[in-house]
C-alpha positions in Angstrom: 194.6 197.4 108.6 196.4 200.8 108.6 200.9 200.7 107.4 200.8 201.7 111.1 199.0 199.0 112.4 200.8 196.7 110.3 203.9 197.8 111.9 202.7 198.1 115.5 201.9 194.4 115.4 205.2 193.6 113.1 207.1 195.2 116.0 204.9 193.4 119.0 205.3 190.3 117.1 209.1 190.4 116.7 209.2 191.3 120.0 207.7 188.2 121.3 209.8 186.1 118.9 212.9 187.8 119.8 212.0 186.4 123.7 211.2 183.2 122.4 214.3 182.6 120.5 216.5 183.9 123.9 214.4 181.2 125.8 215.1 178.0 123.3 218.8 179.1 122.9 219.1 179.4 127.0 217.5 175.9 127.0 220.2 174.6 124.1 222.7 176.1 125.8 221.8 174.1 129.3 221.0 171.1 127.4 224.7 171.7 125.6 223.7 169.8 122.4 222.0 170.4 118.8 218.1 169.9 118.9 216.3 169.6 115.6 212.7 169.7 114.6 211.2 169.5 111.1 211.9 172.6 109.6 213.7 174.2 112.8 217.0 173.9 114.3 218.8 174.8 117.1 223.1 174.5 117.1 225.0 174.4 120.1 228.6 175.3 120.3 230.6 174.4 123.1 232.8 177.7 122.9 236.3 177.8 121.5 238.8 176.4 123.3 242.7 177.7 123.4 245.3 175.2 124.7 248.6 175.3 125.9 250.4 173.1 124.5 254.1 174.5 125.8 253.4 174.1 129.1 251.9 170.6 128.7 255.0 169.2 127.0 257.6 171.0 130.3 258.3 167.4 131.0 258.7 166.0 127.9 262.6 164.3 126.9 264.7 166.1 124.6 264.7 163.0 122.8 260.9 163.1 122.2 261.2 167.1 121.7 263.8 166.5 119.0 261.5 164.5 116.8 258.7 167.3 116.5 261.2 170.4 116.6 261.8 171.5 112.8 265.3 173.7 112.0 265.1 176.6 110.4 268.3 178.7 109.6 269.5 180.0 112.9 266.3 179.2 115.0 264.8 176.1 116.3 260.6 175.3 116.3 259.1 172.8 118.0 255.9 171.8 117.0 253.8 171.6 120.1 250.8 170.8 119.1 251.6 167.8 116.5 253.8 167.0 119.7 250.8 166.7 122.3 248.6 165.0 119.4 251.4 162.5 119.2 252.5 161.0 122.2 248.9 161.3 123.9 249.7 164.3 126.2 246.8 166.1 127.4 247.1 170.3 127.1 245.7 172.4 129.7 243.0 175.0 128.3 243.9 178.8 128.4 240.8 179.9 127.8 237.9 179.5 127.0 234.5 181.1 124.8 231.2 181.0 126.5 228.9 178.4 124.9 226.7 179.5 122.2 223.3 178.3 120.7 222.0 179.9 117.6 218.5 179.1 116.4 217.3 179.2 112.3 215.0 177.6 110.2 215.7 175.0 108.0 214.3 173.4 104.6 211.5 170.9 106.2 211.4 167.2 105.0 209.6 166.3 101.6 208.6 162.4 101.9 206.3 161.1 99.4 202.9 162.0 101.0 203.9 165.4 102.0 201.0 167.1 99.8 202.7 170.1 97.5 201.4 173.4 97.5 198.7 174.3 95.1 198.6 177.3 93.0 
């Protein structure tokens, strides 16, 4: 086989694999959750999530507030997040990333009658 054969089918080859790939991560994706095989693996992400926690403590008492709002010379911060995550109050997503699913190949499982190479 000529270097220009070699790369005509390295090309055709990749091509194929390159589809392949799109069509297990599309499946991931729909599935929204990890798959793994011996030696392959497929990781699903969710997308990243932005909150806002501001707007989900409006209704909050200032006594509440008061207790997760730090001083700092001349200026007030409240810690909204710490304040959600402690008194249970669910924030509102601002956005969001689109679900991912990213495909590689992994070291496969030795057990003791998995034959090693010769040579």
């Amino acid at each position: 086989m000529t270097l220009v054969d070699k790369m005509n089918t390295w090309r055709a080859l990749r091509e194929q694999t390159d589809a392949l790939e799109k069509e297990i991560a599309e499946e991931v994706k729909a599935l929204g959750k990890t798959q793994k095989i011996d030696g392959v693996t497929c990781s699903y992400s969710g997308g990243r999530k932005t909150y806002d926690y501001k707007a989900a403590c409006k209704d909050v008492p200032q006594e509440v507030l008061d207790a997760y709002t730090k001083v700092i010379p001349e200026s007030k911060k409240v810690d909204y997040t710490a304040l959600c995550k402690g008194e249970d109050i669910e924030a509102p997503v601002l956005s969001q990333t689109e679900p991912t699913a990213k495909l590689k190949l992994t070291a496969p499982k030795v057990t003791a009658t998995t034959p090693f190479p010769q040579g």
